[in-house]
C-alpha positions as CSV (number, residue, x, y, z in Angstrom):
1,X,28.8,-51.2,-13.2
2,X,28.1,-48.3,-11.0
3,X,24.3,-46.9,-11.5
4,X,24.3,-43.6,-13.0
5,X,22.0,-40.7,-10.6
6,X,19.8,-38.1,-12.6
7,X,20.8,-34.4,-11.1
8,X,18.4,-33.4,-9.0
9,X,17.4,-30.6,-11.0
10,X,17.1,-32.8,-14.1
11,X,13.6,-32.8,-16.4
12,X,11.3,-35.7,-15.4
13,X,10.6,-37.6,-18.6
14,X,8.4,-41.2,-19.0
15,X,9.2,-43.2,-21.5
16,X,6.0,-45.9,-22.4
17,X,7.2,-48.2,-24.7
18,X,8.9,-51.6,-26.0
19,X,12.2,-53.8,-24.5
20,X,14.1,-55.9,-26.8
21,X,17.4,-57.8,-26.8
22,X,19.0,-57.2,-30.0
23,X,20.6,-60.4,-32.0
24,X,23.3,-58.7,-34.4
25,X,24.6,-60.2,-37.1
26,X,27.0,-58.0,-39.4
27,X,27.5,-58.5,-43.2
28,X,29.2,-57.1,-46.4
29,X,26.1,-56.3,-47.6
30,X,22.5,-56.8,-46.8
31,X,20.5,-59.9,-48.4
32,X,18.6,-60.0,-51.2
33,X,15.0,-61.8,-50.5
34,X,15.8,-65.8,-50.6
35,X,19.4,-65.2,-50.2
36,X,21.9,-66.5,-47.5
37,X,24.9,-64.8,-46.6
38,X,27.8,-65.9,-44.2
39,X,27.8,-62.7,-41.8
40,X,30.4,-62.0,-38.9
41,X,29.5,-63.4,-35.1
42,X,26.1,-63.2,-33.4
43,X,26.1,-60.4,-30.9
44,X,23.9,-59.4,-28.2
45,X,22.8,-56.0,-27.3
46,X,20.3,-54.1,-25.3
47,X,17.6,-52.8,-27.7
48,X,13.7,-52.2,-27.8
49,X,12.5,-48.7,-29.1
50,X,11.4,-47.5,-26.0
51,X,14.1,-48.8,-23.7
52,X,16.6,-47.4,-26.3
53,X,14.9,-44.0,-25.8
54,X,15.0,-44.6,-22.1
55,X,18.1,-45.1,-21.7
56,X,19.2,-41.9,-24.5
57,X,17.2,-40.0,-22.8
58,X,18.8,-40.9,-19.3
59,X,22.4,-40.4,-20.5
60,X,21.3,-36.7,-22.5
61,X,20.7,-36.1,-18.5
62,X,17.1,-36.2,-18.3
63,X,15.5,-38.2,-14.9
64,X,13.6,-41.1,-16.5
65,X,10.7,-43.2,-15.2
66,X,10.1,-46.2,-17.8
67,X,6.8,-48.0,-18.3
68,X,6.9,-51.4,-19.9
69,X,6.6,-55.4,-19.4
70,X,9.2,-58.4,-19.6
71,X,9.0,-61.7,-19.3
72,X,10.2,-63.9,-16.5
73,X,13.4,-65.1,-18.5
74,X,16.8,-63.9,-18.0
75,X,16.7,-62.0,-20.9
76,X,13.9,-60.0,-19.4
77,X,16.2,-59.9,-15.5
78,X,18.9,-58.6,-17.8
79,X,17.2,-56.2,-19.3
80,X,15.5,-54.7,-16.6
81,X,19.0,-54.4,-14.6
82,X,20.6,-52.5,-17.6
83,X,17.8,-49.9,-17.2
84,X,18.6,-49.4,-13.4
85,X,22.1,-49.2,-13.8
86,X,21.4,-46.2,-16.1
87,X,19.5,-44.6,-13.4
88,X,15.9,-45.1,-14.5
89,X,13.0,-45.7,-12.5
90,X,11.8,-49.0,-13.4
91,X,8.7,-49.5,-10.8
92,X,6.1,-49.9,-13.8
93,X,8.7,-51.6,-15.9
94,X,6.5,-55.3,-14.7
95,X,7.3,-59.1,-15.6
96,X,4.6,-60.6,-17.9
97,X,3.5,-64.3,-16.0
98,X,3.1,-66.6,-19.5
99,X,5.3,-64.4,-22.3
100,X,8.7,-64.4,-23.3
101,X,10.9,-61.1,-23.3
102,X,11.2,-59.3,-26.5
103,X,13.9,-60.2,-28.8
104,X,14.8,-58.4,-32.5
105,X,17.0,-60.2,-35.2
106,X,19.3,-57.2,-37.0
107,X,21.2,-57.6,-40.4
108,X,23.8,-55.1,-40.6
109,X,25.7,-54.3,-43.6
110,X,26.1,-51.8,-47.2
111,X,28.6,-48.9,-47.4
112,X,26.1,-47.2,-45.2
113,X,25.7,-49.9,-42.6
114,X,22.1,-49.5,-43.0
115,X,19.9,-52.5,-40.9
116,X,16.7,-55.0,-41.5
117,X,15.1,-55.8,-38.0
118,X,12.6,-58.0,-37.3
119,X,11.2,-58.0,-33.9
120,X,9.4,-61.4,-32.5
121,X,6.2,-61.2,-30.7
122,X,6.6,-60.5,-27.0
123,X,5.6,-59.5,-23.9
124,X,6.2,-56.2,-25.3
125,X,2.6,-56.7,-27.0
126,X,0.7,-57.3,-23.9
127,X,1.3,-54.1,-22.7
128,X,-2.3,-52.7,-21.3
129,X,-3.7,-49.2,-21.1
130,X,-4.4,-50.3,-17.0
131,X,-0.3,-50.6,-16.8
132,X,0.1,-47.3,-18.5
133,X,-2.7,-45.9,-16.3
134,X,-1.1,-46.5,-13.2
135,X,1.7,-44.6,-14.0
136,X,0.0,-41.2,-14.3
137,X,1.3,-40.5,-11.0
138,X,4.5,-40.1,-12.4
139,X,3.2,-38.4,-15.5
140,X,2.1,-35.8,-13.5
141,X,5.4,-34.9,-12.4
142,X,7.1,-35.2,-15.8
143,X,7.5,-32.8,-18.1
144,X,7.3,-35.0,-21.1
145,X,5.9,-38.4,-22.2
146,X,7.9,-40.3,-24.8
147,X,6.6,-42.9,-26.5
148,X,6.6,-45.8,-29.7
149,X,4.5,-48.2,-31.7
150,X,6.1,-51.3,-30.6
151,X,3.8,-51.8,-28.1
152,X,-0.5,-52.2,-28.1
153,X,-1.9,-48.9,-30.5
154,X,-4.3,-49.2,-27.1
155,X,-1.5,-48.7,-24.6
156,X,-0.1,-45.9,-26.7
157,X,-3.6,-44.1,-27.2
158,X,-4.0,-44.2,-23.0
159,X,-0.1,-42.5,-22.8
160,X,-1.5,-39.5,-24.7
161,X,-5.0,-39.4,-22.9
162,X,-2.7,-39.7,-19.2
163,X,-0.2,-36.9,-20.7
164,X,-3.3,-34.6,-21.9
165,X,-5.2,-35.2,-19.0
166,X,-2.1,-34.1,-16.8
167,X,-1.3,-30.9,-19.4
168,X,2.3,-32.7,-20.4
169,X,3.6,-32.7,-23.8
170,X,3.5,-36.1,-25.6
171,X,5.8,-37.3,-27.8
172,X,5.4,-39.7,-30.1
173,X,7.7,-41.6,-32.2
174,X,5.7,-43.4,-34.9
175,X,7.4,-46.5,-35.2
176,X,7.2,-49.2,-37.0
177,X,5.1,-47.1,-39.4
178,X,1.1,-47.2,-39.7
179,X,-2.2,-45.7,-40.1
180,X,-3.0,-43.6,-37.0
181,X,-6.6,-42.1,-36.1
182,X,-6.8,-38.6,-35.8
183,X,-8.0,-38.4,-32.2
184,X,-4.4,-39.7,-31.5
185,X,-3.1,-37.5,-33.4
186,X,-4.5,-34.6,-32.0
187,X,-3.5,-35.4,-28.8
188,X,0.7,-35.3,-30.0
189,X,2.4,-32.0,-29.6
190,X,5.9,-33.5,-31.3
191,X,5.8,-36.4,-33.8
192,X,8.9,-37.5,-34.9
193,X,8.9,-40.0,-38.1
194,X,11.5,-40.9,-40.6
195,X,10.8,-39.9,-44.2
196,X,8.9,-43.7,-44.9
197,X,6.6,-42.9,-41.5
198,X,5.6,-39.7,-42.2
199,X,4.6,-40.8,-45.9
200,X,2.6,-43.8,-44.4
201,X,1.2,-41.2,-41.7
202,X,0.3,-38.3,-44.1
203,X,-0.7,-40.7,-47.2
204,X,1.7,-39.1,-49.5
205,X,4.4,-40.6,-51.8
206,X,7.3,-42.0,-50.3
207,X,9.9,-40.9,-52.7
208,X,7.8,-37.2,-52.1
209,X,9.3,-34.3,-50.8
210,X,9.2,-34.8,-47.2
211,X,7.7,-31.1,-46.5
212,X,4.5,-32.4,-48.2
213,X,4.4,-35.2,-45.4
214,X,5.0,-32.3,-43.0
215,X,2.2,-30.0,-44.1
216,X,-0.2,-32.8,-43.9
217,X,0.7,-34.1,-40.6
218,X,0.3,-30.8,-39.1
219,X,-3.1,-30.7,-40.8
220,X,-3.9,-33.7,-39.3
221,X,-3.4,-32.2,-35.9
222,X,0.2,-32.5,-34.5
223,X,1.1,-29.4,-33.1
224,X,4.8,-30.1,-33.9
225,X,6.2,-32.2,-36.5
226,X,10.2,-33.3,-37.0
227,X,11.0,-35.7,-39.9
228,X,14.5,-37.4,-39.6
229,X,16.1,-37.4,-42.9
230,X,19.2,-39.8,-41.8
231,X,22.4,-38.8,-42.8
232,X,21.0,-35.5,-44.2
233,X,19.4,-34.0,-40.6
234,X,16.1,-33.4,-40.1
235,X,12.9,-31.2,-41.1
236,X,11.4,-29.3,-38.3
237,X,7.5,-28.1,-39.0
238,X,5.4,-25.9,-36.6
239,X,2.9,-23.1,-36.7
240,X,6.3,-20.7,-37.5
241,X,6.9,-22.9,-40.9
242,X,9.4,-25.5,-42.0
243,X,12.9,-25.2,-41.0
244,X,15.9,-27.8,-42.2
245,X,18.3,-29.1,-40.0
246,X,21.9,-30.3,-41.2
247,X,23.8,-33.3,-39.8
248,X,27.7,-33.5,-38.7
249,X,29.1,-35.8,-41.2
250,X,30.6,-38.6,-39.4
251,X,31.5,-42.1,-40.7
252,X,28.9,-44.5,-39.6
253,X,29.3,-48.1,-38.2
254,X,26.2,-48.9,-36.6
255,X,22.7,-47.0,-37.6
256,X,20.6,-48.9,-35.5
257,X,19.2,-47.0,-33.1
258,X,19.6,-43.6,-34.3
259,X,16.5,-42.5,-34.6
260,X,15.9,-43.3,-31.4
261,X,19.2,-41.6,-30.0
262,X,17.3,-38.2,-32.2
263,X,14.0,-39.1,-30.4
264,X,15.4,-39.2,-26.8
265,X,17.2,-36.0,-27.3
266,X,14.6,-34.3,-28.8
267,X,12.8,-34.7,-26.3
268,X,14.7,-34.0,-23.1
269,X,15.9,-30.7,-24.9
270,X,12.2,-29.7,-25.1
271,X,11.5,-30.9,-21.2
272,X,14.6,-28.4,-20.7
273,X,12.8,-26.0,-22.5
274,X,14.8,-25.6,-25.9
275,X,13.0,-24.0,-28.8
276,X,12.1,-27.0,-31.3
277,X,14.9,-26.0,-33.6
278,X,17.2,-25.6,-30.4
279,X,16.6,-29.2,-29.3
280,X,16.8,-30.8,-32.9
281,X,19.9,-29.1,-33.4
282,X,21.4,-31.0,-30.0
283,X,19.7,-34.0,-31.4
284,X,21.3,-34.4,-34.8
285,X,24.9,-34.0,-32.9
286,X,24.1,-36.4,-30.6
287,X,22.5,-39.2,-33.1
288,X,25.9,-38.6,-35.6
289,X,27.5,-39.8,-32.5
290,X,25.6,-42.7,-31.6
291,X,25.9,-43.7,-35.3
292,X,29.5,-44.1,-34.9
293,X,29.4,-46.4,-32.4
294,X,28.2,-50.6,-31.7
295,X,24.5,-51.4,-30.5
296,X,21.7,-49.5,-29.4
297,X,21.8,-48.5,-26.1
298,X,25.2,-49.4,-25.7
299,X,26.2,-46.5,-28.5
300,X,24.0,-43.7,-26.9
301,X,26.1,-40.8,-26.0
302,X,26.1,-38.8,-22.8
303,X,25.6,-35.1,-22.6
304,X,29.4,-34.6,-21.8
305,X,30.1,-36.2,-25.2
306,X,28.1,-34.3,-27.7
307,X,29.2,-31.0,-25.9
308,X,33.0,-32.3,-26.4
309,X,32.6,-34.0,-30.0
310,X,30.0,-30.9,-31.1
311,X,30.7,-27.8,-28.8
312,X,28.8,-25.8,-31.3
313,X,25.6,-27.5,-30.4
């Protein structure tokens, strides 16, 4: 496979943050608790929030330093060589002596092809605010720090203090949802939940409105807040109000890693300099597209893509 190359003139982005392989197994329809199905084959694909991001991020044409840990194992070798040949920096992307690489089990199935994951414990939890600390080099050059909440809340916390402490927007995708302290969440200019995050996050219903999610979260201290509403776009919140953003429609066949795909984008359209409701816009297109298509980093689209598929965008 030949290694992609940023442009030179390409936004610097780090991506802090969790590497999985992903073990897919595709069914009619998605158990019920205590049930067995017979599903399709077993199939293996690159995954792991922040790797998925990293590599989104890479192909929306971003230049992307990733900071992580593996395990000495070939699923971590294999990993680690599917970042490079996407053309991300993987110096502080380090093998763990003593752990195993991260690995997620994935139902797929429904009319929706919605997913149940469930990620084993990893090296990906081992991560250490030191390991993210000696990456600020590179933060300092970036203009935006991505990261997840697969990793140590203690790793996370040290991305936003580096990013702060270098005056770089962080960016913070709060999942797999929970309670966050406010002193983190001071420190994020972008969050970017789902509906069930930013209910956990804000403390409100789940079944709620998502604007009421919104309001509070920006109470709470994010400068910027963009809820992913699936299928139906996503909710942009900032100091100018609330702002809804429609989605393509597309036939789905794989929604994992979407919201990652919507992260990534996000993201590398605000390091570009896109108005928030600019870059979401460029993200929804490009996560419809990604939903169409098998596996996680695998499905991610390039920038060339989008423009073709949604030249509106």
């Amino acid at each position: 496979m030949q290694t992609r190359k940023p442009h030179p003139r390409a936004p610097r982005i780090v991506v802090i943050g969790s590497s999985n392989t992903d073990l897919v197994i595709r069914c009619k329809r998605l158990p019920e608790p205590g049930e067995t199905l017979m599903g399709g084959a077993c199939e293996s694909f690159a995954g792991g929030k922040g790797a998925n991001q990293a590599v989104a991020a890479a192909r929306a044409g971003a230049g992307v330093a990733f900071v992580g840990v593996h395990g000495r194992d070939d699923w971590g070798k294999r990993a680690r060589a599917a970042l490079r040949n996407e053309g991300i920096d993987t110096r502080f992307f380090r093998a763990k002596p003593g752990a195993g690489s991260g690995v997620a089990m994935i139902l797929l199935g429904g009319r929706e092809r919605q997913n149940m994951i469930a990620v084993a414990r990893s090296a990906n939890d081992l991560l250490s605010p030191q390991e993210v600390e000696k990456a600020l080099p590179l933060i300092r050059r970036s203009r935006a720090v991505v990261a997840q909440l697969e990793v140590p809340l203690a790793a996370v916390k040290e991305a936003a203090r580096c990013a702060a402490a270098a005056d770089v927007p962080f960016i913070l995708n709060p999942a797999p949802a929970r309670k966050l302290p406010r002193s983190l969440l001071r420190l994020v200019h972008t969050l970017v939940p789902n509906e069930h995050e930013a209910a956990i996050l804000a403390g409100t219903d789940t079944g709620a409105d998502p604007r009421a999610a919104a309001g509070e979260l920006l109470a709470m201290g994010c400068r910027q807040v963009v809820i992913t509403l699936g299928a139906r776009g996503a909710l942009i919140a900032d100091e100018h109000g609330m702002r809804r953003i429609a989605s393509p429609r597309v036939k789905p066949v794989d929604t994992v890693g979407a919201g990652d795909c919507f992260t990534a984008w996000l993201s590398v359209g605000l390091a570009e300099g896109l108005s928030l409701e600019a870059a979401a816009r460029r993200a929804v297109a490009a996560a419809a597209l990604a939903v169409t298509r098998h596996g996680a980093q695998a499905g991610m689209p390039t920038r060339r893509e989008v423009a073709q598929r949604f030249p509106e965008q």
